[in-house]
C-alpha positions in Angstrom: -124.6 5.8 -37.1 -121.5 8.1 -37.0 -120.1 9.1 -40.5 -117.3 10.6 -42.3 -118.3 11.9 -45.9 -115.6 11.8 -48.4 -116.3 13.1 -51.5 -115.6 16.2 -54.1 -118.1 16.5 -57.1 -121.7 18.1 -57.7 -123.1 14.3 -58.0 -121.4 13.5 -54.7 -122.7 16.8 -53.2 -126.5 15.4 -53.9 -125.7 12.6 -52.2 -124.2 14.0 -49.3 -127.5 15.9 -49.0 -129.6 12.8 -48.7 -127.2 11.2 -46.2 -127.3 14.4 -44.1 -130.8 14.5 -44.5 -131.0 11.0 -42.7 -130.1 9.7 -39.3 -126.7 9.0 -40.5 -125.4 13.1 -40.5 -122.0 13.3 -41.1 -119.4 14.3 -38.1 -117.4 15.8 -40.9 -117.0 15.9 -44.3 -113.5 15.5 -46.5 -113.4 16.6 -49.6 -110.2 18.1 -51.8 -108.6 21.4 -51.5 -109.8 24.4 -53.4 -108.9 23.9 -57.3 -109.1 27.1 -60.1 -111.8 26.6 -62.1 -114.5 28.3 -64.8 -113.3 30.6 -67.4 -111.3 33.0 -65.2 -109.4 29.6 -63.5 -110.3 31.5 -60.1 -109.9 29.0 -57.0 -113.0 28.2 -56.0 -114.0 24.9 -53.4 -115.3 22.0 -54.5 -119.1 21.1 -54.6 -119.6 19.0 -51.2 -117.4 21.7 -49.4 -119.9 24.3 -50.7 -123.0 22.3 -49.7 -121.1 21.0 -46.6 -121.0 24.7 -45.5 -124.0 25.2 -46.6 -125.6 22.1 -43.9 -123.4 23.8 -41.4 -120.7 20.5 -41.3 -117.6 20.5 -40.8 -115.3 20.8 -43.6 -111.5 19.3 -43.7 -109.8 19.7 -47.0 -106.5 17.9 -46.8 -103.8 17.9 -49.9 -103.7 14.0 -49.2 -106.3 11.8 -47.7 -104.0 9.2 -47.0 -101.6 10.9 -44.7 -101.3 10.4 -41.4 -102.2 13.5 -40.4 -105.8 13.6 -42.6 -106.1 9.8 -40.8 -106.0 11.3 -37.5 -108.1 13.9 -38.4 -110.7 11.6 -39.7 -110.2 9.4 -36.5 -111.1 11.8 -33.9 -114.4 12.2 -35.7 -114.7 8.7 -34.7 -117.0 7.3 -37.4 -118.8 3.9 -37.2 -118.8 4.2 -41.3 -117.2 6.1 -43.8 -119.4 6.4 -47.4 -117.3 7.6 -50.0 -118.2 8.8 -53.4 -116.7 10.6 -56.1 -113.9 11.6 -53.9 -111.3 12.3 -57.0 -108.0 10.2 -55.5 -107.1 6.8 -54.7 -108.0 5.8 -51.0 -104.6 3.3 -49.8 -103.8 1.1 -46.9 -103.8 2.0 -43.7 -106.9 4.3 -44.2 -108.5 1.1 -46.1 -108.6 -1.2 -43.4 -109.2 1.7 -40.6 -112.7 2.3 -40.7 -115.9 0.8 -42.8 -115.7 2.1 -45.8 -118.9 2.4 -48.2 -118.5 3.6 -52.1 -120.9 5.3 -53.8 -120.3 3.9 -57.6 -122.9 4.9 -60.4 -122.8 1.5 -62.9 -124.1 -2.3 -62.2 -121.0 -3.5 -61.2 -118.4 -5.0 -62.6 -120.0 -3.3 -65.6 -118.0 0.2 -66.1 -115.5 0.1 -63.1 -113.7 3.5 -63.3 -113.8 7.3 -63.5 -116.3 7.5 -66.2 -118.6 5.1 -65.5 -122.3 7.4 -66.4 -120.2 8.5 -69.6 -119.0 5.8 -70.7 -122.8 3.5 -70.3 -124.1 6.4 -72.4 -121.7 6.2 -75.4 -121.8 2.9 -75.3 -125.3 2.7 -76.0 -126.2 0.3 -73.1 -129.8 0.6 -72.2 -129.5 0.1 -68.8 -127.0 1.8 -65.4 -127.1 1.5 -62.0 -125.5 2.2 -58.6 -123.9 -0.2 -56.7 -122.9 -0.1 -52.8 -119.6 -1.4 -52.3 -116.9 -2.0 -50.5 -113.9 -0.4 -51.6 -110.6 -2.4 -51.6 -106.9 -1.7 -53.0 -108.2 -3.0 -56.4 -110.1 -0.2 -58.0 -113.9 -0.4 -57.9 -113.5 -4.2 -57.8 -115.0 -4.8 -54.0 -117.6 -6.9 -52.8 -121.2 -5.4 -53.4 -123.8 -4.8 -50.7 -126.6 -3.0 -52.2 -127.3 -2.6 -56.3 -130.1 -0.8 -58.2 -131.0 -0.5 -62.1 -131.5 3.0 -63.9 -133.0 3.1 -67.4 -130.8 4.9 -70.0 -133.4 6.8 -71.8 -133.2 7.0 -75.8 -132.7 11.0 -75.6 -130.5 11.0 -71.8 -127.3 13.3 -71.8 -124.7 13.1 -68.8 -127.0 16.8 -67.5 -130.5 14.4 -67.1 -128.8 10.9 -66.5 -126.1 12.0 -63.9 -128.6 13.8 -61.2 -131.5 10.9 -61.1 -128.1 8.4 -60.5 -126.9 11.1 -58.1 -130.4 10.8 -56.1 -130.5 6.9 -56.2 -127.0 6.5 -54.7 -128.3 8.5 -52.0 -131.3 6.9 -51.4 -129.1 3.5 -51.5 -126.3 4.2 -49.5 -128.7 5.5 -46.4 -130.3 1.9 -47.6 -127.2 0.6 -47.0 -126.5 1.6 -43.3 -129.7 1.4 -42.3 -130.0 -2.4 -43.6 -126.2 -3.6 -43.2 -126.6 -5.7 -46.1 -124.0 -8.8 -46.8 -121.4 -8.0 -49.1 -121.0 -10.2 -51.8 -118.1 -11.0 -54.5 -118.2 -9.4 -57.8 -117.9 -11.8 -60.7 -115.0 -12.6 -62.5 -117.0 -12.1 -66.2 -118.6 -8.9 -67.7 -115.8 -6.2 -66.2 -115.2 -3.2 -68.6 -113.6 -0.4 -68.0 -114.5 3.5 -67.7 -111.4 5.0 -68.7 -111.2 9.0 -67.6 -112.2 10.9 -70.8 -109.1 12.7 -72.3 -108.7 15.4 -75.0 -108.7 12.5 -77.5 -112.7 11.4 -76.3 -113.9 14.7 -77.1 -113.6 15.0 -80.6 -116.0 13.7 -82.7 -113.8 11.1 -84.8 -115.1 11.0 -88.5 -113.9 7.6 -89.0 -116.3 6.3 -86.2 -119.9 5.3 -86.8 -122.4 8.3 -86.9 -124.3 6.6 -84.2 -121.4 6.4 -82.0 -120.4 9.7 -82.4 -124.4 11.0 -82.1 -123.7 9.0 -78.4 -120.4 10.4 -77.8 -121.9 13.9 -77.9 -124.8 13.2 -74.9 -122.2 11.4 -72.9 -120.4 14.5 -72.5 -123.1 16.9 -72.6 -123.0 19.4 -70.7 -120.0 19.3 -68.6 -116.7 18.7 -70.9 -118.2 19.3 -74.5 -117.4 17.2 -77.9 -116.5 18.9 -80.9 -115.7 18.6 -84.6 -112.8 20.2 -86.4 -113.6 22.9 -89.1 -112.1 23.6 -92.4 -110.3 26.9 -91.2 -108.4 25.6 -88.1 -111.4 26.2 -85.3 -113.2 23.4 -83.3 -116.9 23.8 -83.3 -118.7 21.9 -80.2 -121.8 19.6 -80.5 -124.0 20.2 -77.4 -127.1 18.2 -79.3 -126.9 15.9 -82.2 -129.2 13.4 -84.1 -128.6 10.7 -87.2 -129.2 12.0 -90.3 -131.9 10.2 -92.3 -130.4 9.2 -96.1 -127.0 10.4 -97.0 -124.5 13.0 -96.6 -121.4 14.5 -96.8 -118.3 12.6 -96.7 -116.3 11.5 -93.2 -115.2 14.9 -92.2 -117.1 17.2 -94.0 -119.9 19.4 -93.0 -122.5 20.1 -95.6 -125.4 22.5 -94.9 -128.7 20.8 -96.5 -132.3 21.8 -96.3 -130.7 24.3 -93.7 -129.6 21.3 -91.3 -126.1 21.3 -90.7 -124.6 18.0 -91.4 -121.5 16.2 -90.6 -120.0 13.1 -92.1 -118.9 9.8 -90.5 -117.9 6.2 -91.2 -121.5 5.6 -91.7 -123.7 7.9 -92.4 -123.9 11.5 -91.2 -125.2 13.2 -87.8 -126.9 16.4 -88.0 -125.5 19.0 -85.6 -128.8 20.3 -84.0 -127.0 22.8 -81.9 -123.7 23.8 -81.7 -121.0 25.7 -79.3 -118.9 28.5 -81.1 -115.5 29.6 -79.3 -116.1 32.1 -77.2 -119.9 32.1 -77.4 -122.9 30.4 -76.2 -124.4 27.2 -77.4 -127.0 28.3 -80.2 -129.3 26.2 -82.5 -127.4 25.2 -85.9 -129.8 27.5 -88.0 -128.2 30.5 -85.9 -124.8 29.2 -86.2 -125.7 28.8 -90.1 -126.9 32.2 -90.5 -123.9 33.8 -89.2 -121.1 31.3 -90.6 -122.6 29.3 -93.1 -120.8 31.0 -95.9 -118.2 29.1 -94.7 -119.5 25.5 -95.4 -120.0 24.0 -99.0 -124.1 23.0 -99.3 
């Protein structure tokens, strides 16, 4: 089947390397213009133009998808589908209704529709994610369903080990997808939630929440955007691996250095900080981060 790939981040790059590992290549693949980025904010493409290039496809990288000139663009490739996923910007009417459109979308829908979907499963301590096939439609991520598959939310997962074995399944299931033509079905009217996109405000580690949801908070955005806790002398300090702390601790707020574990104090209960990320340095292990600037926290 001919395809048009549209899609922008690493977890849409895997999966456009299972579809162009499959009978259903791409003709071309659309993804969104070259952004600054890292440290140094130098612009750099995104991930599926990189391995796009890298597969030797075609790369169009239009300012907006919807125009008519991107449409026509996309047209000449003449596709017979067009999987989507992760593409970063709202697909509207014409292009809707233009082509067949498949979305990549990692959660059991209607369960997490959204831009976080992976982060926001993991904070909220569900035991169980998914991808689902679906159609999408002007509604976001509420389309009709085709193709739907459970992943397990392991006890110790971060976004870095539950994002890529998602990434591979939605690959696996959207080749699934063309191959079988599945019916599309309705999504049900009960158990929506939303993923809201994580802001500044979702990053910091909020002492008047529960430790445990905070200890969550930290693997949902580990590695890629980074919680953090706010220290006595005006510095953020981020969390890169936390636990709950047996017993007591500190109060909401405070970090208390005990047994040499680093603790931190919540609604309920205290998480230790098992390893930390300083400004301007690398993630170390708490003792390290102890030894250099523990003098700064009561014990």
């Amino acid at each position: 089947m001919r395809t048009v790939y549209l899609g922008t981040s690493d977890f849409a790059a895997t999966v456009l390397d299972r579809l162009a590992a499959s009978p259903h290549r791409p003709q071309l693949v659309v993804t969104r213009p070259d952004a600054p980025r890292g440290r140094g904010r130098r612009l750099a493409p995104p991930p599926v133009a990189d391995t796009a290039r890298l597969l030797g496809i075609e790369v169009f990288q239009p300012e907006d998808v919807n125009s008519e000139q991107a449409r026509q663009r996309i047209a000449a490739a003449e596709p017979e589908a067009i999987p989507i996923c992760a593409y970063g910007a709202l697909i509207k009417e014409p292009l809707l209704s233009d082509h067949e459109l498949l979305n990549v979308h990692p959660s059991l829908l209607p369960r997490w529709r959204g831009a976080a979907p992976v982060e926001r499963a993991i904070e909220a301590g569900d035991e169980e994610t998914g991808v689902s096939i679906m159609r999408p439609t002007a509604e976001f991520d509420a389309g009709p369903v085709g193709v739907q598959r459970a992943e397990q939310i392991r006890p110790d997962d971060d976004y870095g080990s539950l994002a890529p074995r998602l990434a591979a399944l939605g690959g696996e299931l959207l080749v699934e997808a063309l191959e079988l033509q599945p019916s599309f079905r309705d999504q049900p009217g009960t158990g929506v939630t939303y993923a809201e996109k994580i802001g500044p405000e979702d990053r910091r580690l909020d002492p008047e929440l529960s430790a445990d949801l905070l200890a969550r908070r930290v693997r949902a955005l580990t590695p890629h955007i980074g919680a953090y806790v706010d220290l006595p002398w005006d510095e953020r300090l981020g969390v890169t691996r936390a636990a709950l702390a047996p017993g007591g601790g500190p109060s909401p707020g405070e970090l208390a250095i005990s047994d040499g574990r680093l603790l931190y104090g919540a609604a309920s209960g205290a998480m230790e900080l098992q390893e930390v990320h300083p400004a301007g340095k690398r993630p170390m292990d708490a003792e390290a981060w102890i030894r250099g600037d523990g003098e700064r926290v009561s014990g």
